[in-house]
mmCIF file as Biopython writes it, N, C-alpha, C and O atoms, coordinates in Angstrom:
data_model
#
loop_
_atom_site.group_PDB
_atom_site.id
_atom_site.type_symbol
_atom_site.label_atom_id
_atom_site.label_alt_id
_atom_site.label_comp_id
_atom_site.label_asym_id
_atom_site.label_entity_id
_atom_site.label_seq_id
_atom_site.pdbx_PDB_ins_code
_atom_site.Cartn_x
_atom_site.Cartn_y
_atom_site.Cartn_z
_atom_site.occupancy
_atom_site.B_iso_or_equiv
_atom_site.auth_seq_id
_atom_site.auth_asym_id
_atom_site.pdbx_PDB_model_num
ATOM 1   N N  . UNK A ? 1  ? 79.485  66.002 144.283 1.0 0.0 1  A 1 
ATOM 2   C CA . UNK A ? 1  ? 78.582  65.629 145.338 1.0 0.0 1  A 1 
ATOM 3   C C  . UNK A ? 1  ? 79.230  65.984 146.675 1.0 0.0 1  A 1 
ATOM 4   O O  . UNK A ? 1  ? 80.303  65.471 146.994 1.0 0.0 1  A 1 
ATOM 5   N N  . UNK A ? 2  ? 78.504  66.975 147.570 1.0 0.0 2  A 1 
ATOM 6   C CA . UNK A ? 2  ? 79.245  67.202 149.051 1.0 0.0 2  A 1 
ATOM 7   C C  . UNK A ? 2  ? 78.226  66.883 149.919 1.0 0.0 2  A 1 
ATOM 8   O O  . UNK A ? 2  ? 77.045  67.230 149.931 1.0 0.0 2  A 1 
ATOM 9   N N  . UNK A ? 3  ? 78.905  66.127 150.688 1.0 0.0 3  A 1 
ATOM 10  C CA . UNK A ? 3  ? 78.144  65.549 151.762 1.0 0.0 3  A 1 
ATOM 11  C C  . UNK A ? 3  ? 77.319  66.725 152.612 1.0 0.0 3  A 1 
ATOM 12  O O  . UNK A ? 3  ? 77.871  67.795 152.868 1.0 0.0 3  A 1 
ATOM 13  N N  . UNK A ? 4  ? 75.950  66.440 153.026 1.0 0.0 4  A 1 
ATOM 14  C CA . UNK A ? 4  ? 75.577  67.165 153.916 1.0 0.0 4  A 1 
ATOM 15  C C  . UNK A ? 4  ? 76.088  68.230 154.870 1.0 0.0 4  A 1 
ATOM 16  O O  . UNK A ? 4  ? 75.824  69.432 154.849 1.0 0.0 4  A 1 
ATOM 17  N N  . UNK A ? 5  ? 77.138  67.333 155.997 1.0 0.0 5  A 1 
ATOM 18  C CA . UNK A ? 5  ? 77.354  67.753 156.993 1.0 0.0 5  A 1 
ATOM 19  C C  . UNK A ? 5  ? 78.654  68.486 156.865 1.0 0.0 5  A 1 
ATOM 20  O O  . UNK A ? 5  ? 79.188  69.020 157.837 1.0 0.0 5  A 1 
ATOM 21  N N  . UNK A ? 6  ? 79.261  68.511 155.417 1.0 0.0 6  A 1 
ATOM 22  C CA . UNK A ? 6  ? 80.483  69.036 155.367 1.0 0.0 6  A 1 
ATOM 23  C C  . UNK A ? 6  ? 80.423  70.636 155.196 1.0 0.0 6  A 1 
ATOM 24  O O  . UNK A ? 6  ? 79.685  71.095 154.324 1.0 0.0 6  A 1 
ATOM 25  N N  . UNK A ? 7  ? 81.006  71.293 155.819 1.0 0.0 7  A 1 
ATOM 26  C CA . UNK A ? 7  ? 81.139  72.719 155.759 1.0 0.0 7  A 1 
ATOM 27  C C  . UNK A ? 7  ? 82.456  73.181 155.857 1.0 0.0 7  A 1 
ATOM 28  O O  . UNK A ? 7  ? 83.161  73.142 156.866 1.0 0.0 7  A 1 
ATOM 29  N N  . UNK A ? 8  ? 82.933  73.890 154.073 1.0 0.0 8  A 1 
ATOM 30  C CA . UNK A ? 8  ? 84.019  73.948 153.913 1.0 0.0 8  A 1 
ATOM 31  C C  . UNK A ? 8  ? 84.512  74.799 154.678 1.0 0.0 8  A 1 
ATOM 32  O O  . UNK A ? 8  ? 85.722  74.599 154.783 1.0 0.0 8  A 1 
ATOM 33  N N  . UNK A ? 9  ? 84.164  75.661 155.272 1.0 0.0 9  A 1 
ATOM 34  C CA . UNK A ? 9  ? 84.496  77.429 156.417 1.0 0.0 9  A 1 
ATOM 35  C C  . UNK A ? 9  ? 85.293  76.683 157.031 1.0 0.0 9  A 1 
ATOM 36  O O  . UNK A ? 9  ? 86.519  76.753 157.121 1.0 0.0 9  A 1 
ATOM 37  N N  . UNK A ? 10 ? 84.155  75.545 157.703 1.0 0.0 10 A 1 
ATOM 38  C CA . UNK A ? 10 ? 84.989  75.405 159.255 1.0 0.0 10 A 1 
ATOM 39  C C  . UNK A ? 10 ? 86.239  74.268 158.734 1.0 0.0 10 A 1 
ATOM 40  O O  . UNK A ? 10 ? 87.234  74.044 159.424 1.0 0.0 10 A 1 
ATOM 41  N N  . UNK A ? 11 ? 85.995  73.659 157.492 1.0 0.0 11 A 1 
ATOM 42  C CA . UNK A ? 11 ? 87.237  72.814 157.413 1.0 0.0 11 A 1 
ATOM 43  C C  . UNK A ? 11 ? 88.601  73.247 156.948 1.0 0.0 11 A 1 
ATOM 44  O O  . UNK A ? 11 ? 89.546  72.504 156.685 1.0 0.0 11 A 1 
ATOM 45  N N  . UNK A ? 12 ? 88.550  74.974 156.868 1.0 0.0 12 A 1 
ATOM 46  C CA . UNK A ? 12 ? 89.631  75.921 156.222 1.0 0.0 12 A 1 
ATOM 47  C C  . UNK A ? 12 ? 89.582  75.987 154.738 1.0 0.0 12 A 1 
ATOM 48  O O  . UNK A ? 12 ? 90.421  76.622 154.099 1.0 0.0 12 A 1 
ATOM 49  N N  . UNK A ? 13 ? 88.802  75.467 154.300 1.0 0.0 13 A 1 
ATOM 50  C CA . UNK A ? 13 ? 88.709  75.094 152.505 1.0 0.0 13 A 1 
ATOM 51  C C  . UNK A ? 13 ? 88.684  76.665 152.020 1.0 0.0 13 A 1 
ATOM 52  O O  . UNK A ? 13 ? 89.552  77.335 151.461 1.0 0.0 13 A 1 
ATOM 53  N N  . UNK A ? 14 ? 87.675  76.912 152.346 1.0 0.0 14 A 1 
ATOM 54  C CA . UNK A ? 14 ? 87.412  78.511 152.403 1.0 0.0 14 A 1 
ATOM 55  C C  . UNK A ? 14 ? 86.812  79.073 152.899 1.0 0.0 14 A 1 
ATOM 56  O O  . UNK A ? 14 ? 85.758  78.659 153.381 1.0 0.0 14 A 1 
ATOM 57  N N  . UNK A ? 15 ? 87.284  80.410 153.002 1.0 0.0 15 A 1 
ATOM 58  C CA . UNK A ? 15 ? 87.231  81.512 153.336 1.0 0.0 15 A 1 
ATOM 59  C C  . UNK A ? 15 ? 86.042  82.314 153.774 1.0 0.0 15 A 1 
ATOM 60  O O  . UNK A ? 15 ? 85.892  82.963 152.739 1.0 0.0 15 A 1 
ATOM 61  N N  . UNK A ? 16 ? 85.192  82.686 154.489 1.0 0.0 16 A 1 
ATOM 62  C CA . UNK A ? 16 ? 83.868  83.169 154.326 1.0 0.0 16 A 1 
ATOM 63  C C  . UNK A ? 16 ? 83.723  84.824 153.670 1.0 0.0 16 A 1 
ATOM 64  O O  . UNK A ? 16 ? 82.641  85.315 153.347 1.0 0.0 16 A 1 
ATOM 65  N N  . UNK A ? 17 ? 85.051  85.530 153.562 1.0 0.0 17 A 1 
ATOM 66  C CA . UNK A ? 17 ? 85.944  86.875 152.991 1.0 0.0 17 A 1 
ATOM 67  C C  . UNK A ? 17 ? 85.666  86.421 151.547 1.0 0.0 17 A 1 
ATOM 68  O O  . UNK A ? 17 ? 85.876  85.253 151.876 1.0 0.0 17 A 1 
ATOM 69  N N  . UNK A ? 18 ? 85.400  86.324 150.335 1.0 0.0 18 A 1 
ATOM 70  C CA . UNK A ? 18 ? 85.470  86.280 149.308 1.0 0.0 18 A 1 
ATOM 71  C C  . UNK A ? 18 ? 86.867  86.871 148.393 1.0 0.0 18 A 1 
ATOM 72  O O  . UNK A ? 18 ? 87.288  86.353 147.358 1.0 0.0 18 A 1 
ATOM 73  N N  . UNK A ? 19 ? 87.491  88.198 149.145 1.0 0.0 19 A 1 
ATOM 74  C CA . UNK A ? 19 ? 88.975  88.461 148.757 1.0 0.0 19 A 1 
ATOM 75  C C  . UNK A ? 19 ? 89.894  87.203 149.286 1.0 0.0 19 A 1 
ATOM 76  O O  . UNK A ? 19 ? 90.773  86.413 148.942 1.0 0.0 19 A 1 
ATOM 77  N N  . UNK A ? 20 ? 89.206  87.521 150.165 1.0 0.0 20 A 1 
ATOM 78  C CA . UNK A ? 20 ? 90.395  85.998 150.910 1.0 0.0 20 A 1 
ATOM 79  C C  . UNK A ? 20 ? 90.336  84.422 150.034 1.0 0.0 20 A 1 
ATOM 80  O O  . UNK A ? 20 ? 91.258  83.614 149.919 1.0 0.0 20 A 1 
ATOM 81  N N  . UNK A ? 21 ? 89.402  84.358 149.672 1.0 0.0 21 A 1 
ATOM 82  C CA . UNK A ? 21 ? 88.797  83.338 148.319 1.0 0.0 21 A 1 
ATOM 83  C C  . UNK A ? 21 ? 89.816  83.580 147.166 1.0 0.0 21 A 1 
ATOM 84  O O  . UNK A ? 21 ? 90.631  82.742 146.779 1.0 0.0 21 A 1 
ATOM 85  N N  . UNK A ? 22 ? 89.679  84.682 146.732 1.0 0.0 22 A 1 
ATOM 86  C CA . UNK A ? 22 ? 90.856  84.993 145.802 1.0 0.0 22 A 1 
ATOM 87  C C  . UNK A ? 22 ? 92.037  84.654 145.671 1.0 0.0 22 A 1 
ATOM 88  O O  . UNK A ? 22 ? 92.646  83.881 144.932 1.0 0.0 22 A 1 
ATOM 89  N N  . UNK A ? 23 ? 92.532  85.988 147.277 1.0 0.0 23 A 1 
ATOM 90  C CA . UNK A ? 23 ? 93.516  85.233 147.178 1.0 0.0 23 A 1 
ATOM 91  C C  . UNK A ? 23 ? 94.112  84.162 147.670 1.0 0.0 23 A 1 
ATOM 92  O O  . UNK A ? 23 ? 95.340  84.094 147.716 1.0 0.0 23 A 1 
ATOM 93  N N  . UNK A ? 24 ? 93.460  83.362 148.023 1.0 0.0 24 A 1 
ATOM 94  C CA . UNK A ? 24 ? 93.716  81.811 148.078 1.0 0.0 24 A 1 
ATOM 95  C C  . UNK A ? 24 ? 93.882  81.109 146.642 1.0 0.0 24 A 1 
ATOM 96  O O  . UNK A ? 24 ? 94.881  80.564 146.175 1.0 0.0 24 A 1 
ATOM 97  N N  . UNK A ? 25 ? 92.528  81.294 146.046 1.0 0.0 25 A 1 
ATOM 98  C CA . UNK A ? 25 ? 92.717  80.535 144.379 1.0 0.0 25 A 1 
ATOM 99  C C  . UNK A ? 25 ? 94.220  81.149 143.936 1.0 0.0 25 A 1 
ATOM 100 O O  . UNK A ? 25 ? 95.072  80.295 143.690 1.0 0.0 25 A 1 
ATOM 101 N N  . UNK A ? 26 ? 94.535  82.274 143.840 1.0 0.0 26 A 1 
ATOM 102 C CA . UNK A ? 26 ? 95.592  83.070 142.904 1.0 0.0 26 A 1 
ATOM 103 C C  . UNK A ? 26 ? 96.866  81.990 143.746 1.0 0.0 26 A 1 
ATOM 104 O O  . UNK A ? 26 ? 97.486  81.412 142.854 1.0 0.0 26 A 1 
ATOM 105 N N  . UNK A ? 27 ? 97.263  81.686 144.793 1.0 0.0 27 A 1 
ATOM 106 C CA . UNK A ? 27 ? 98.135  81.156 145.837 1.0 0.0 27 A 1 
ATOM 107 C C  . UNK A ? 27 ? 98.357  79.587 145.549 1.0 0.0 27 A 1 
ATOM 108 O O  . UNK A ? 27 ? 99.396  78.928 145.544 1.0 0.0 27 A 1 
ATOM 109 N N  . UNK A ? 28 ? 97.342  79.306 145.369 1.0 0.0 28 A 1 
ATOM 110 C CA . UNK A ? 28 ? 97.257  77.670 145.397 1.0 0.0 28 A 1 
ATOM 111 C C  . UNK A ? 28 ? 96.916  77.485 143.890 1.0 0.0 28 A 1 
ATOM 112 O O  . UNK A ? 28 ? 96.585  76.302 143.805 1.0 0.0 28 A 1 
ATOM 113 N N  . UNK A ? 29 ? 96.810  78.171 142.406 1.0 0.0 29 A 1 
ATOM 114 C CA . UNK A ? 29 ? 96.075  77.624 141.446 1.0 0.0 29 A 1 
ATOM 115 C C  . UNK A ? 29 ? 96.706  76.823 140.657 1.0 0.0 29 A 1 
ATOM 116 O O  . UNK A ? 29 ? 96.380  76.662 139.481 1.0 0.0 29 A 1 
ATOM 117 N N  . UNK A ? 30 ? 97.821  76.150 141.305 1.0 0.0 30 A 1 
ATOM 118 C CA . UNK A ? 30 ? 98.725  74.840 140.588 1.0 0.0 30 A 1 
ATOM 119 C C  . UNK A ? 30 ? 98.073  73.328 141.807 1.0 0.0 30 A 1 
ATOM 120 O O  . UNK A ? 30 ? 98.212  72.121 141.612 1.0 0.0 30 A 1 
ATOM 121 N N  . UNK A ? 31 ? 97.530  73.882 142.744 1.0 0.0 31 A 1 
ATOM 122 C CA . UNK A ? 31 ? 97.647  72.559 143.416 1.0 0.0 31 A 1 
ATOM 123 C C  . UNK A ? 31 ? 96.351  72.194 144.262 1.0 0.0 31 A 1 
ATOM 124 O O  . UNK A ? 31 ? 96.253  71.132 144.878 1.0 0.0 31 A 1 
ATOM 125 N N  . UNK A ? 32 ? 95.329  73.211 144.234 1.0 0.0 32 A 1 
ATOM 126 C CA . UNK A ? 32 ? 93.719  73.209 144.361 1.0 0.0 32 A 1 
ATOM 127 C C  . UNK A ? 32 ? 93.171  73.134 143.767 1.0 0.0 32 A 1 
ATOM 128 O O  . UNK A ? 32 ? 92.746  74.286 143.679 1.0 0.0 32 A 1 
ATOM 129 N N  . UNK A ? 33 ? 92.409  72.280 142.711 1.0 0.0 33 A 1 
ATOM 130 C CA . UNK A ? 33 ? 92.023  72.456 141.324 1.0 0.0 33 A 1 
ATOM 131 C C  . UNK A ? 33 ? 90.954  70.891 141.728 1.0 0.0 33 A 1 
ATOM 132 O O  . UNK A ? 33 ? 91.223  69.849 142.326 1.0 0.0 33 A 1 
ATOM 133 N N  . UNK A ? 34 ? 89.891  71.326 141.159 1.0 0.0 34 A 1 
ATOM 134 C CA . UNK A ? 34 ? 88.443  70.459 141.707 1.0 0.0 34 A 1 
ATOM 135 C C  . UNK A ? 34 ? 88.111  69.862 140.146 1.0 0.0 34 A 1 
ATOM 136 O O  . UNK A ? 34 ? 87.340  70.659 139.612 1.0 0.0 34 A 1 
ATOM 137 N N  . UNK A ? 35 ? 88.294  69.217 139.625 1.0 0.0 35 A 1 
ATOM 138 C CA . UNK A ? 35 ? 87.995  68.431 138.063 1.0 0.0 35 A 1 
ATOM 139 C C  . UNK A ? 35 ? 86.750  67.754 138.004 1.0 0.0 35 A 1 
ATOM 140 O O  . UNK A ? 35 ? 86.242  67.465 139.087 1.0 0.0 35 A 1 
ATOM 141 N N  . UNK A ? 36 ? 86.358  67.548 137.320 1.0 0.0 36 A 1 
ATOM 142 C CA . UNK A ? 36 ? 85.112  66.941 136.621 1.0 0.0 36 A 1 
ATOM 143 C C  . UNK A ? 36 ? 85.434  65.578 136.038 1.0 0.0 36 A 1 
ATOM 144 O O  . UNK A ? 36 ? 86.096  65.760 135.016 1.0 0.0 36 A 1 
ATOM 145 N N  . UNK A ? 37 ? 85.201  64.038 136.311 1.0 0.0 37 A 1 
ATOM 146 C CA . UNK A ? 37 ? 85.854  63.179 135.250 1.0 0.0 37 A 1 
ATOM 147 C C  . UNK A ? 37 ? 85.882  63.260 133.665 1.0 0.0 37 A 1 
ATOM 148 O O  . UNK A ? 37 ? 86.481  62.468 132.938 1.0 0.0 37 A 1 
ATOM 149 N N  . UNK A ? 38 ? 85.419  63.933 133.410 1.0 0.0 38 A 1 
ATOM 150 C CA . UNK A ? 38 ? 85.216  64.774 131.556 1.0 0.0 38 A 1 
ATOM 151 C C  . UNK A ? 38 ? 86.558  65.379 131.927 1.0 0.0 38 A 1 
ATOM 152 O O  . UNK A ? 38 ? 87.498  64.643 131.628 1.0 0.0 38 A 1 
ATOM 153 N N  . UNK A ? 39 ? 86.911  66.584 132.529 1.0 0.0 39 A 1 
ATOM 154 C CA . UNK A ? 39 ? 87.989  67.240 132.362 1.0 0.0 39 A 1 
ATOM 155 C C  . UNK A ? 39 ? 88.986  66.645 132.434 1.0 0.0 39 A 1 
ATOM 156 O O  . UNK A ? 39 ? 90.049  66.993 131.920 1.0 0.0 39 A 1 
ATOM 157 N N  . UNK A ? 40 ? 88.675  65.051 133.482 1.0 0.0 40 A 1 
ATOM 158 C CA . UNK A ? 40 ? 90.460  64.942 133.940 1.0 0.0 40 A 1 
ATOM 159 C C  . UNK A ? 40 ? 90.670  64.238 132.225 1.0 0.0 40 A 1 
ATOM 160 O O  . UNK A ? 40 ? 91.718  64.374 131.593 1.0 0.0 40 A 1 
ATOM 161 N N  . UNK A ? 41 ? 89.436  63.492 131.694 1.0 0.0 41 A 1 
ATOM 162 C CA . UNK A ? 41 ? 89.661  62.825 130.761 1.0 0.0 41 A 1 
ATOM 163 C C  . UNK A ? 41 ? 90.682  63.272 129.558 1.0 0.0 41 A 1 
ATOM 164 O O  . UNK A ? 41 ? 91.520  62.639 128.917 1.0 0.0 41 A 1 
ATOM 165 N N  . UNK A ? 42 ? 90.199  64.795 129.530 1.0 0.0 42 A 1 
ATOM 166 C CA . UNK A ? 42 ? 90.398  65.634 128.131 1.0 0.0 42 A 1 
ATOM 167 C C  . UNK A ? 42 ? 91.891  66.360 128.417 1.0 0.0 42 A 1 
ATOM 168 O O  . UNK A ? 42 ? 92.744  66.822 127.660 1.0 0.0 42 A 1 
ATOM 169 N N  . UNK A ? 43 ? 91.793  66.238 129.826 1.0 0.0 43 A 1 
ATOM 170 C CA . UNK A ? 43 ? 93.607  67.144 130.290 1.0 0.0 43 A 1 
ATOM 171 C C  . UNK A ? 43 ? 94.404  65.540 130.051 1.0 0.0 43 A 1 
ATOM 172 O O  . UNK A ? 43 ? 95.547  65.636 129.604 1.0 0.0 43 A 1 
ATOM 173 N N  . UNK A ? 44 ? 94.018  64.447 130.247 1.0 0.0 44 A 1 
ATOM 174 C CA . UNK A ? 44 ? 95.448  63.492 129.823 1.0 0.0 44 A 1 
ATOM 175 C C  . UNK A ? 44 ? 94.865  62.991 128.474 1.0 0.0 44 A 1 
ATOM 176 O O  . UNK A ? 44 ? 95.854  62.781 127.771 1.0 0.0 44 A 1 
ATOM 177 N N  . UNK A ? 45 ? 94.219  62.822 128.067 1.0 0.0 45 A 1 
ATOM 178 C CA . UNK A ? 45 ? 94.031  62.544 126.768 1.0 0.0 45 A 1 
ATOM 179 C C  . UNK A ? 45 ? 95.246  64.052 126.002 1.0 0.0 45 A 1 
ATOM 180 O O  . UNK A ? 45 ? 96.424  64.024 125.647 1.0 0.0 45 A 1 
ATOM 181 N N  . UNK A ? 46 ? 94.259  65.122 126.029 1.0 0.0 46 A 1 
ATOM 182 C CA . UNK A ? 46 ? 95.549  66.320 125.728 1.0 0.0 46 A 1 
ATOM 183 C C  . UNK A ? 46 ? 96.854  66.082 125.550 1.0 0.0 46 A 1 
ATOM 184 O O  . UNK A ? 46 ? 97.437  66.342 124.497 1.0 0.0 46 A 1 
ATOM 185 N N  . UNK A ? 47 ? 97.424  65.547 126.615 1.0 0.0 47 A 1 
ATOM 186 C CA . UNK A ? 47 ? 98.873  65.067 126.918 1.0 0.0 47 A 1 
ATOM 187 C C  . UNK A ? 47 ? 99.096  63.509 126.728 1.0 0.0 47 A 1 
ATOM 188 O O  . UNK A ? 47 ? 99.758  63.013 127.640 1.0 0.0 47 A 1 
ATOM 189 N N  . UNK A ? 48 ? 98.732  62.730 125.849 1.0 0.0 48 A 1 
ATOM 190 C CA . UNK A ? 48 ? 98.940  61.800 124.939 1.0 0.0 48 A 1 
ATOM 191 C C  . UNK A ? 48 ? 99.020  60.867 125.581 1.0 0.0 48 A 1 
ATOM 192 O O  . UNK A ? 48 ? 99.982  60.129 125.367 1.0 0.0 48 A 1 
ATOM 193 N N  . UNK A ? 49 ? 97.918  60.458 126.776 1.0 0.0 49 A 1 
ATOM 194 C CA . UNK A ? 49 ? 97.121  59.021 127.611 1.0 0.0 49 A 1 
ATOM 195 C C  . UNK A ? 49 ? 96.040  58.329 127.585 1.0 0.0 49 A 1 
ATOM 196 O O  . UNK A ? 49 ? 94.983  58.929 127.778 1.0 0.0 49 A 1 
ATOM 197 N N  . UNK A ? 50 ? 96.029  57.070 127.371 1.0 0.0 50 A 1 
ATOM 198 C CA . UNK A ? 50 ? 94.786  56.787 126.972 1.0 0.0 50 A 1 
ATOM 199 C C  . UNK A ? 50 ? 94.267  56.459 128.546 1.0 0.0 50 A 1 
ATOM 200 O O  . UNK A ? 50 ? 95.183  56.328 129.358 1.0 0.0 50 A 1 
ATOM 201 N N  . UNK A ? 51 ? 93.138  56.340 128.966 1.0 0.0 51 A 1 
ATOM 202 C CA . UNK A ? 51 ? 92.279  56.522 129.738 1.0 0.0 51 A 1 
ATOM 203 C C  . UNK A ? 51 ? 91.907  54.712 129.929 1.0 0.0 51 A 1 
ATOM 204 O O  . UNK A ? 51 ? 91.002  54.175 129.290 1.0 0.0 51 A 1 
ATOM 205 N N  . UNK A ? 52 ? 92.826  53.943 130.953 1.0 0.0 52 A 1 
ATOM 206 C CA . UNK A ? 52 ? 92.102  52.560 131.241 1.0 0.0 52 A 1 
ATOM 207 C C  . UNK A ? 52 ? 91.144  52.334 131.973 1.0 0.0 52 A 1 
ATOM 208 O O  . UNK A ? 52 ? 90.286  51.506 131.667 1.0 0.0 52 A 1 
ATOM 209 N N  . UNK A ? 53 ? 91.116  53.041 133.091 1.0 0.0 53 A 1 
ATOM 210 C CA . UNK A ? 53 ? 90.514  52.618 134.300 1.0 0.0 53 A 1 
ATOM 211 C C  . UNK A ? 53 ? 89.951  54.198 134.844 1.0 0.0 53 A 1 
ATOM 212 O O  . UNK A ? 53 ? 90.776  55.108 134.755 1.0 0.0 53 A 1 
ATOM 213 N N  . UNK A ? 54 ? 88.709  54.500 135.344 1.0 0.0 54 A 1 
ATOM 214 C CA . UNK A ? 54 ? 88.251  55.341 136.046 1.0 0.0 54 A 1 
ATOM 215 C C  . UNK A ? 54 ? 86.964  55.569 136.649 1.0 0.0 54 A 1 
ATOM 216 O O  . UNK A ? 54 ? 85.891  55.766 136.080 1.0 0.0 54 A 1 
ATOM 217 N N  . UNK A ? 55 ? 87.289  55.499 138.218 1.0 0.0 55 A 1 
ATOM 218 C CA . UNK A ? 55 ? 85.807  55.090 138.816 1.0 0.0 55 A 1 
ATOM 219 C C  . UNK A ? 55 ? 86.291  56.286 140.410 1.0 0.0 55 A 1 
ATOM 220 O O  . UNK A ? 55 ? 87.247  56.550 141.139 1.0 0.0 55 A 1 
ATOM 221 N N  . UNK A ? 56 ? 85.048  56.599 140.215 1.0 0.0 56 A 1 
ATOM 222 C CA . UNK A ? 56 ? 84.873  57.621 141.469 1.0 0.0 56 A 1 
ATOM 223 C C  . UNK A ? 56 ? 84.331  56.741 142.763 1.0 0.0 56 A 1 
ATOM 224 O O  . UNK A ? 56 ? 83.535  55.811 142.629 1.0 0.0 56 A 1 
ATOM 225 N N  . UNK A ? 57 ? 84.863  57.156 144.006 1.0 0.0 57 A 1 
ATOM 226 C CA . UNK A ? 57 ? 85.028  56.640 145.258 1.0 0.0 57 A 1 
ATOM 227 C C  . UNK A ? 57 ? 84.964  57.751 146.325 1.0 0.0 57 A 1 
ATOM 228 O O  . UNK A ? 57 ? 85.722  58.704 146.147 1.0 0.0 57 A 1 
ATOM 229 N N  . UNK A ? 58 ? 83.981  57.763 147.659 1.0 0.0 58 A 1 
ATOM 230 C CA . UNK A ? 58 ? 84.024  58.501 148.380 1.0 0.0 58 A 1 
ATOM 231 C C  . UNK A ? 58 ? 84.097  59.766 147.693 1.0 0.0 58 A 1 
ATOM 232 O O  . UNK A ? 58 ? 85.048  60.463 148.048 1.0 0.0 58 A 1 
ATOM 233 N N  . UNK A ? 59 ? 83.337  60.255 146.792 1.0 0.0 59 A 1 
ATOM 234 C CA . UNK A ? 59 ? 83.612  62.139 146.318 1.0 0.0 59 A 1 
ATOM 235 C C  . UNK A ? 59 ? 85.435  62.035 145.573 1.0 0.0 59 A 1 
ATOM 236 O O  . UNK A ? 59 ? 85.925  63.126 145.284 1.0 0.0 59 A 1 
ATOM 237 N N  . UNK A ? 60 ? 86.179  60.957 145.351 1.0 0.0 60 A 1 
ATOM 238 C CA . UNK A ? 60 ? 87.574  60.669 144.616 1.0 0.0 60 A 1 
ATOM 239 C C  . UNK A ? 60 ? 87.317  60.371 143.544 1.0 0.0 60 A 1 
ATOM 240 O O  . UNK A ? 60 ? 86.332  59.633 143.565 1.0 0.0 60 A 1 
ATOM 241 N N  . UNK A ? 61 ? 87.807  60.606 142.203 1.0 0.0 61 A 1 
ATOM 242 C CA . UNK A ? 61 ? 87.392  60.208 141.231 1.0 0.0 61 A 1 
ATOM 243 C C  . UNK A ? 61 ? 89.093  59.362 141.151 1.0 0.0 61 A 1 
ATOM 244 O O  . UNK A ? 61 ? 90.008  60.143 141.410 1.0 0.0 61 A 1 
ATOM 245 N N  . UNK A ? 62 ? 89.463  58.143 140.881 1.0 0.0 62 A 1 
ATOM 246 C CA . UNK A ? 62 ? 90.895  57.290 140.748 1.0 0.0 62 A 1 
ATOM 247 C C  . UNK A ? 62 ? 90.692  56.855 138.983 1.0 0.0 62 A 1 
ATOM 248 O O  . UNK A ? 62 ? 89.708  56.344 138.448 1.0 0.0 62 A 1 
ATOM 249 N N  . UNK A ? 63 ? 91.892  57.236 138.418 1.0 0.0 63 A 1 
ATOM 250 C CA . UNK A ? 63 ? 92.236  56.727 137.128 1.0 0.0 63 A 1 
ATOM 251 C C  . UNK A ? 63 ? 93.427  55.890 136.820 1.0 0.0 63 A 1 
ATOM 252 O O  . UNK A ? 63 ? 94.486  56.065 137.423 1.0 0.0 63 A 1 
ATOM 253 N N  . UNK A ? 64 ? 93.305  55.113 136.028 1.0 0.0 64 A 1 
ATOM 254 C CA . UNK A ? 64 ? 94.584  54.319 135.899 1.0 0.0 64 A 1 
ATOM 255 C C  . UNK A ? 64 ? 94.472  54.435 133.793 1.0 0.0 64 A 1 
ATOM 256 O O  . UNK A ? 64 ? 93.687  53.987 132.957 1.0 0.0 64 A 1 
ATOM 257 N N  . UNK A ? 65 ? 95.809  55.330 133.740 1.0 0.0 65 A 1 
ATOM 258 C CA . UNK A ? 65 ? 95.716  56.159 132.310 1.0 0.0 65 A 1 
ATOM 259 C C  . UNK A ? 65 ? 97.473  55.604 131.506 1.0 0.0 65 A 1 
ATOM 260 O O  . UNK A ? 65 ? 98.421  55.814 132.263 1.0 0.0 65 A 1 
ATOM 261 N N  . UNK A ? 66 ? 97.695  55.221 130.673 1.0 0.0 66 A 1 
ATOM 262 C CA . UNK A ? 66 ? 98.719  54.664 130.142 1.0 0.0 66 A 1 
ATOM 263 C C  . UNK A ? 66 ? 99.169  55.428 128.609 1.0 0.0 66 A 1 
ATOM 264 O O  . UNK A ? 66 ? 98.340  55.542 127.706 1.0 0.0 66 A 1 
ATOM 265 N N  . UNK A ? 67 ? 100.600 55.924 128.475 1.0 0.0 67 A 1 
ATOM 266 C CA . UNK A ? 67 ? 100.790 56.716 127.642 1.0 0.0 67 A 1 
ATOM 267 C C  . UNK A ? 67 ? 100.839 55.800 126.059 1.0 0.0 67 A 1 
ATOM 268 O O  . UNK A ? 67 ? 101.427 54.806 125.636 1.0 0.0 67 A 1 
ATOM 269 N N  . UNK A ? 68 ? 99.772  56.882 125.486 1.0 0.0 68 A 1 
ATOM 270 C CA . UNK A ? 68 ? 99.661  56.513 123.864 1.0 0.0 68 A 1 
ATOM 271 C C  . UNK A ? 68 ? 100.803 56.398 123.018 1.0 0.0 68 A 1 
ATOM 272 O O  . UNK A ? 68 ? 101.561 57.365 123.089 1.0 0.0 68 A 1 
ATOM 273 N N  . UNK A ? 69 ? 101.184 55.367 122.135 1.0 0.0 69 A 1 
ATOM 274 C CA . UNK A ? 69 ? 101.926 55.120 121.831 1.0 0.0 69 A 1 
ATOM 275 C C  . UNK A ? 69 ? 102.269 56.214 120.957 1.0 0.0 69 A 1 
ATOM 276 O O  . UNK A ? 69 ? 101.253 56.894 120.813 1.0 0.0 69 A 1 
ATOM 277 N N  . UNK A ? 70 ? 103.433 56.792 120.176 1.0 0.0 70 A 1 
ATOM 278 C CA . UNK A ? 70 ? 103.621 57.854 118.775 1.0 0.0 70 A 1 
ATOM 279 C C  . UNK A ? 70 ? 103.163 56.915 117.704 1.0 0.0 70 A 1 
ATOM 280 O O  . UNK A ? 70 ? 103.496 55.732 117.633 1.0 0.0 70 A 1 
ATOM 281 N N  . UNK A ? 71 ? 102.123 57.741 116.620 1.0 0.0 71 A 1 
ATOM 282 C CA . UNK A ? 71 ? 101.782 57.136 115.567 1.0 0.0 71 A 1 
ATOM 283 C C  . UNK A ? 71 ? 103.009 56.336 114.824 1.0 0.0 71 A 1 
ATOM 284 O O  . UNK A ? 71 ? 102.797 55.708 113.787 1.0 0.0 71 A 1 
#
């Protein structure tokens, strides 16, 4: 969900260049990364967390995730 009045150009998010889009993603693709609460679910579940707490705030999605015990 993006707010109306937000316009990523002017907030530097990106680029109105589409190469420049690129290479931005290729630059940043460890530490710009936009998730879905499904995805964040399935990337720590993946890595052996169970999922306590998760509620989206202001366009934030906040989790509170605790590691699964070994069978």
């Amino acid at each position: 969900m993006v707010k109306k009045d937000f316009d990523p150009i002017e907030s530097g998010i990106v680029s109105s260049v589409p190469f420049i889009n690129r290479l931005y993603s290729i630059m940043d693709s460890r530490t710009n990364t936009f998730m879905s609460q499904s995805s964040i679910s399935f990337l720590l579940e993946d890595y052996g967390f169970r999922i306590l707490d998760m509620t989206e705030q202001e366009e934030l999605i906040y989790f509170q995730a605790q590691k699964a015990r070994a069978a």
